[in-house]
Structure formats: C-alpha cells, structure tokens
N, C-alpha and C positions, 0 to 999 in steps of 0.2 A: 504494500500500500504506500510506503515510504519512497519508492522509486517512483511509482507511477506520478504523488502529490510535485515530485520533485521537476520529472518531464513535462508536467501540465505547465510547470511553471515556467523553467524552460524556455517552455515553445511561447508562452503568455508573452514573456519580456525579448525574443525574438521577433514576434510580429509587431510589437509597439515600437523596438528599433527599425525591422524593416521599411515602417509608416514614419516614422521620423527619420529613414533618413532619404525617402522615396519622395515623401512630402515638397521639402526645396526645389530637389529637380524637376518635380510637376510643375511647380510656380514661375519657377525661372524660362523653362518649355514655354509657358504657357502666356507671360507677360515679355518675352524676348520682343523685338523690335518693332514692328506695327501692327500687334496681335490683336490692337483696339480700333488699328485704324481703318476707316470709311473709303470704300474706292468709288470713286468716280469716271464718270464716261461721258467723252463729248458728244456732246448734240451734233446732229447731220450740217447745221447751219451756223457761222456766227464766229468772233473774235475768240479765242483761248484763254485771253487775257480777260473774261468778263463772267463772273461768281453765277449769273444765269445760263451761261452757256454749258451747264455739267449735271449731270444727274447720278442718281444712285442705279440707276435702272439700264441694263445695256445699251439701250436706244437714247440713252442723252437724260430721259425724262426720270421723273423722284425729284426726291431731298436732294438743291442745291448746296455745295457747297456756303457756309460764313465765312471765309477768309482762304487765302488759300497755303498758308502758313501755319493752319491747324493742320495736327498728325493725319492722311490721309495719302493714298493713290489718287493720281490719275493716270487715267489712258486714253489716249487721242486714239476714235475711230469713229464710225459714221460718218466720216468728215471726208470728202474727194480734195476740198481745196483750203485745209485748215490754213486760220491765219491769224499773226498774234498783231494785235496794232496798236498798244501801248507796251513799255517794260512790266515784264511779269516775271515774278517772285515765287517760287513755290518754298522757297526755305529748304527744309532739307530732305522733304516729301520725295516718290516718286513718280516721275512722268514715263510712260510706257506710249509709245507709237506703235499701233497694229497692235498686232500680238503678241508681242516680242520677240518674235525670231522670223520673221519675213518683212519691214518696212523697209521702204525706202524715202531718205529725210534729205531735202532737197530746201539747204537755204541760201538762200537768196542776198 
C-alpha cells in the first residue's frame, strides 16, 4: 500500500511539473509576434494610403482599419492598378503583395 501511496504521488507532482513547465511554452507559442494581429485586404479600387480602402474581409470589404501603425497585416490584392498617392507609414506591420510568392511590384 506504501508503494502504490508513494507512485500516486509521484506521478501527482510529475504532471503538475509537466503543466508548469508546458504552460510558458504555450504562452510564448501563442503571444509570439502578431498572434493578435488583424489582416487586412485591399479593396479592388482606391489609394493604399487611405484607412477606407482595406477591409477584414478578402474582397477589401469588413472592419476598416484605425490607423495603420496598429499591430496588423496587410495584403494588397483585388487591386489591377494599386496606387499609393500620399507617404504611407505602416510602422512595422506587414504588407504582403499577391500572395506572397507570385507578384510582380513595379515602381515607378
């Protein structure tokens, strides 16, 4: 009976190390780089540089962007002749053209 109280126990303060020390690496997994942040996607029409022009939604349309310097993606598509016509700022967000592995970025 003595062995078996001893294993229960054991294996008790094994699994509560396992979770403490499994716990962090979840958290850190899980709050790593922009695991909160919001992607955006241009609308078919319109300057890049302008907080209407982006949506939540693949086709441009949702929840515009507030600023464009809050944590967030963008990605330019829908767009045949995207065009940026003030200085734009995204901070340190990122901007994705296409799909990321076929565009062609032609400036001018």
């Amino acid at each position: 009976m003595k062995f078996f109280l001893q294993a229960k126990f054991i294996k008790s303060v094994l699994s509560k190390k396992i979770i403490c020390l499994t716990l962090p690496i979840f958290f850190s997994v899980l709050f790593a780089g922009n695991a909160f942040a919001t992607t955006y996607y241009s609308k078919s029409t319109g300057n890049l540089d302008v907080l209407s022009n982006w949506g939540t939604n693949t086709d441009g349309t949702g929840t515009a962007p507030t600023s464009f310097t809050t944590t967030a993606t963008y990605i330019i598509q829908n767009n045949l002749t995207p065009t940026i016509g003030a200085a734009w700022s995204v901070g340190t967000n990122s901007v994705t053209v296409g799909n990321g592995s076929a565009a062609v970025l032609q400036v001018l």
